[in-house]
N, C-alpha and C positions, 0 to 999 in steps of 0.2 A: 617386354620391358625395355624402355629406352636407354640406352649405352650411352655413359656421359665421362670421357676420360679427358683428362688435363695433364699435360705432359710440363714436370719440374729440368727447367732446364735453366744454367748459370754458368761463367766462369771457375775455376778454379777457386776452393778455400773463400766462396762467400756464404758458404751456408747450409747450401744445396740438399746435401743429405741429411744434414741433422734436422734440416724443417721435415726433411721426406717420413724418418725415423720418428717424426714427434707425430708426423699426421697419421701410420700406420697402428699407434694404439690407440686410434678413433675406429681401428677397423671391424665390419661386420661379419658375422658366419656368413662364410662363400656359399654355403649351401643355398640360401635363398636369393641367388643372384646368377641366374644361368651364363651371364656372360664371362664370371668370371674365369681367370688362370690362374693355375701355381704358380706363384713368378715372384720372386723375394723382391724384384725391383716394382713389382704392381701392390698396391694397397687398394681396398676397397674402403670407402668413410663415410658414415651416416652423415647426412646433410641437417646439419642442427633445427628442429622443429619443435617446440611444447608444446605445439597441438597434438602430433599424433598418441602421445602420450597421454592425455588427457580424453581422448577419443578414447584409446584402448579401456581406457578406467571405467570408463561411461557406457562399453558395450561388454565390461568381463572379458574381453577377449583372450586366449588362450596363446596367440602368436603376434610378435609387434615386428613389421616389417618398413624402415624408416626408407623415403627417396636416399639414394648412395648416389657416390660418384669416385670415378677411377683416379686416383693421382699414379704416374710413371716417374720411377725417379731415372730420366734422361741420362747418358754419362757427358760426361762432363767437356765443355766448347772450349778449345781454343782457335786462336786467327789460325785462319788457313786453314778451317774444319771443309768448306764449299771445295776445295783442291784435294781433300782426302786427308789433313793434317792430322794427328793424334788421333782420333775414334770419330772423325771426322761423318764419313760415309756413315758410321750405325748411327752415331748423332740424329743425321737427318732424315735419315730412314724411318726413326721409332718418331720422329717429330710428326714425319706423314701419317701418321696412323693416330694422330690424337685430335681431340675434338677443337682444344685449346693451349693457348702456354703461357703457363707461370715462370713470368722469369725473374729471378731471385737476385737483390743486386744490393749488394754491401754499404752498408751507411754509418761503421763504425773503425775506430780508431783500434789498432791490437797489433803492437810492434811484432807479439808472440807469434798472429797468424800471417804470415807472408803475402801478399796481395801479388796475384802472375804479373802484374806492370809494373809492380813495387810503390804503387799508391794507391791510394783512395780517389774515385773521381767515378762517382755513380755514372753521369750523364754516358760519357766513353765509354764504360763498362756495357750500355745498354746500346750504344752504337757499335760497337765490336760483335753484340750477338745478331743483332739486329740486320746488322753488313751481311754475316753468314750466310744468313738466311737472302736477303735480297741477290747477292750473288749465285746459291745456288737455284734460286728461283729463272734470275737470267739465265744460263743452263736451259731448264725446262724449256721456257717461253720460245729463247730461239730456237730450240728443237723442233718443238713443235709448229713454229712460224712455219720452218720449210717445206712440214708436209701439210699444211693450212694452204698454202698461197695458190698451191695446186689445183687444188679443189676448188676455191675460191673463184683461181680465173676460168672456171667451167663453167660459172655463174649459179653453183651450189648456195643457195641460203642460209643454213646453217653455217657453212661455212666461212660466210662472207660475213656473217655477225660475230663467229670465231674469230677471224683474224681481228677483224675491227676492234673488240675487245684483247688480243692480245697486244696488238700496237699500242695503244693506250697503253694496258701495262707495262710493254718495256720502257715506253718513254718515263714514265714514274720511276722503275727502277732504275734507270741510267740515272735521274736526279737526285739517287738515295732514298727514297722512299717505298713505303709498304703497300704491295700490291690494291689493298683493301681498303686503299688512299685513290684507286683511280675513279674518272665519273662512269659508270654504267650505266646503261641501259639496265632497264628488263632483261630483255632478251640476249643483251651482252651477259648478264651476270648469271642466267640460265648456262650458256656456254661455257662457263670459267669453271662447272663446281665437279665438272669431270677431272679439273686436272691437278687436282690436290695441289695446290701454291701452297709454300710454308707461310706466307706473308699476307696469303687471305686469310688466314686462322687468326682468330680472337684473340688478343695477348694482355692480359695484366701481368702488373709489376709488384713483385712482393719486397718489401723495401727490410731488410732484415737488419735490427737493431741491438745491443750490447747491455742488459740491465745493469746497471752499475758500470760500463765502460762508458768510453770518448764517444757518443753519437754525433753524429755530423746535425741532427736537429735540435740538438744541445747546446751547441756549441757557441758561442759568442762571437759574432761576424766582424767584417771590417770595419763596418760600419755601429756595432756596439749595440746590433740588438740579435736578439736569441734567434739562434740558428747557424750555422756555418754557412759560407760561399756557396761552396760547395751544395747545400741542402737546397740550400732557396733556388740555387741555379735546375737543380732535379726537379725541382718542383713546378719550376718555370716551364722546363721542358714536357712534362707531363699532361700539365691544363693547355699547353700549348698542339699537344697529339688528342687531348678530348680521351686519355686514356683513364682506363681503372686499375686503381692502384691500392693495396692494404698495409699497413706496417706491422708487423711480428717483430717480436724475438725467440730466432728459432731454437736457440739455446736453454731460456727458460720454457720452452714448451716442451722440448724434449726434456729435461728436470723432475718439471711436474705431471708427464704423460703417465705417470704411473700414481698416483695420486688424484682422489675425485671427494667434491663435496665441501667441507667447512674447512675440511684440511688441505688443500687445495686451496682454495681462496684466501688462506693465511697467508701460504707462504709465496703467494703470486704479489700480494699487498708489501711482506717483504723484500719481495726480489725486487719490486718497482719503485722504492723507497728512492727520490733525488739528492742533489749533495747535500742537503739541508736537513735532510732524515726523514721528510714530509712524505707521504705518502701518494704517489701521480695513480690518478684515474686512470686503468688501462682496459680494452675491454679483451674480451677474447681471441686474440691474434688466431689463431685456426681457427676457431667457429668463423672467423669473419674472411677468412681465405676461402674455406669451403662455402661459405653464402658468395662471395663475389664471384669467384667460381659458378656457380648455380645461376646468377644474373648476368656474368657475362654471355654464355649461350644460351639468354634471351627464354630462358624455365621458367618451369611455377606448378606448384605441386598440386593434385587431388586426393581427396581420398576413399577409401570402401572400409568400414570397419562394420562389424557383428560379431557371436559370440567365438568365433575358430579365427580371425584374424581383424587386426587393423592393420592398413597397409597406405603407404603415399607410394603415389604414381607421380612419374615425370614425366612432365609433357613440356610442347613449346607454346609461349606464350600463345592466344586467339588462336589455339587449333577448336573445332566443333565438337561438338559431345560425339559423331561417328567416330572421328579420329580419334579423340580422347581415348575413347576405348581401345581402338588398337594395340594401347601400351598392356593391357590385360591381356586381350588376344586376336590377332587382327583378324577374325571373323565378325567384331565386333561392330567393326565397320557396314558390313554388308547388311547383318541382320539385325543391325538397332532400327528397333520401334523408339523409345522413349527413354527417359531419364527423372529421375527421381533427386532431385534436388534440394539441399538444405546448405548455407554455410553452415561451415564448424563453430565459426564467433555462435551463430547464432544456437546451435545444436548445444553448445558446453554453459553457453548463459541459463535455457532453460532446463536442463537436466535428463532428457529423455526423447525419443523420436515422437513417442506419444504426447507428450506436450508441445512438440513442434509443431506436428500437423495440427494439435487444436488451435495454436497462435495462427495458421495458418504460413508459417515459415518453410513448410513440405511443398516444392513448385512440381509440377510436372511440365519437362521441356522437352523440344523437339529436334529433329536433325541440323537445324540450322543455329542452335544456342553456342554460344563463346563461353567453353568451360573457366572459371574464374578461380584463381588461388587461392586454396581454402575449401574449394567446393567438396560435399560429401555426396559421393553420391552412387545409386543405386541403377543400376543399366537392368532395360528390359527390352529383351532378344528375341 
């Protein structure tokens, strides 16, 4: 089963934990997740799908096992984390061991909660975590240059594409920017994925908001229309990285983490209520962290469901049906013959496998098919 963890990581007092807190009553019995640990700071959370749900319905299934994914609640960055600063060292330690990062960044007004700079200023906020990370990256790179260059002038190949790609990325870092900003090759970018960069990992921004407080996207600019300086200026900077980004409120999530259903939808309708008493459209801040989470590394789910279980599998986007199956067991690889294919759309519109195959919607595919999101399907070994 494919290990998909995202590590929560932030400044001081913007959120950090209480989104972690509000995502961990999404979580699933560890039992059906071999990867996971005891670990109060690890949650495991179903990846929000109404399909598998509806599959289970349609096959009686006895056991509903949804795609998961790990969120790590990170402890907490401050400057001078890359020098050892505050919890520095475990910081970026537990950074290297995630798949991605969510990083959490304050977009509200609360004289009550203290800001570590003593202001509000997203953009800096995400420059300060961001710096950590590129400095202790520089760290690694020239580390490892020294013992690259060696090899290299031996006229080693690997090596020689090694350094070439590490040059590239120091010059990037030296300019402030994110390893995963340099041009690769192929073959460069084969070389780089040994040496865990915090700044190759995938990063979205969780922009964390105030239900009835001061939001900075609220707020009314200089210039007299909706939005703070401040917001637009984040926002500039974000489509300007080509970054993914969600807005929460981690506070009304944790609120309502214990609450599900019509009662639950009430009082979300109330919490989001504007100065005007109107009630703002919001959609689900975690369902939509954990989906953009799920699309930043590049996923998309399959399924297997019959009468003892329905279950979603995570795979990476355009892997084949031999690989697909790996995530089941990786013999699956070796000894697939075939595949037994139906979408779900199309499996739940007509009500039964036996009406699939007479629509003819039942494909039978072979080693070289690009399993598709959504896919139901049935391996044969």
């Amino acid at each position: 089963m494919t290990k998909v963890t995202i590590g929560i990581v932030g400044l001081p007092n913007v959120g950090k934990s209480t989104l972690f807190n509000a995502l961990t009553k999404k979580s699933v019995p560890a039992e059906n997740y071999p990867f996971c640990t005891i670990d109060p700071s690890v949650g495991v959370v179903a990846v929000p799908d109404e399909r598998i749900a509806k599959l289970s319905t349609l096959s009686g299934s006895q056991k509903l096992i949804p795609a998961a994914v790990e969120f790590v609640d990170i402890a907490g960055l401050v400057k001078g984390a890359s020098e050892g600063e505050g919890l520095g060292n475990q910081f970026l330690s537990h950074i290297r061991e995630v798949n991605a990062i969510a990083e959490v960044v304050r977009i509200f007004e609360d004289q009550n909660i203290i800001h570590v700079d003593g202001k509000i200023d997203p953009v800096s906020d995400i420059e300060v975590i961001n710096l950590e990370l590129i400095l202790a990256d520089e760290q690694t790179v020239t580390k490892r240059l020294g013992t690259v260059e060696r090899d290299a002038k031996r006229g080693d190949k690997p090596a020689i594409a090694e350094k070439a790609a590490l040059e590239k990325i120091a010059k990037v870092l030296a300019a402030g920017e994110l390893a995963q900003t340099a041009p690769f090759t192929e073959e460069e970018a084969v070389a780089m994925k040994g040496l865990a960069l915090l700044t190759m990992k995938p990063i979205m921004y969780v922009l964390n908001k105030k239900a009835g407080g001061k939001n900075l996207d609220e707020m009314t600019g200089s210039d007299g229309t909706l939005g703070d300086d401040r917001y637009k200026k984040l926002i500039a900077y974000l489509q300007s990285k080509k970054a993914k980004w969600v807005v929460v409120d981690a506070k009304v999530e944790h609120d309502l983490k214990d609450l599900e259903g019509e009662e639950k939808e009430m009082f979300r309708q109330e919490l989001f209520k504007d100065s005007s008493g109107a009630t703002k459209p919001d959609d689900d801040g975690i369902n939509n962290l954990i989906r953009t989470g799920y699309d930043l590394l590049n996923l998309e789910t399959y399924f297997t469901t019959g009468e003892v279980e329905t279950r979603a599998w995570t795979i990476e986007k355009g892997s084949t049906a031999p690989i697909a199956g790996t995530a089941i067991h990786t013999d699956f690889k070796e000894k697939f013959i075939r595949a037994e294919v139906v979408a779900a759309a199309d499996l739940l519109a007509v009500g039964s496998y036996a009406a699939a195959r007479e629509k003819g919607m039942v494909r039978t595919e072979g080693k070289e098919y690009v399993v598709k999101d959504g896919d139901v399907i049935e391996f044969k070994i």
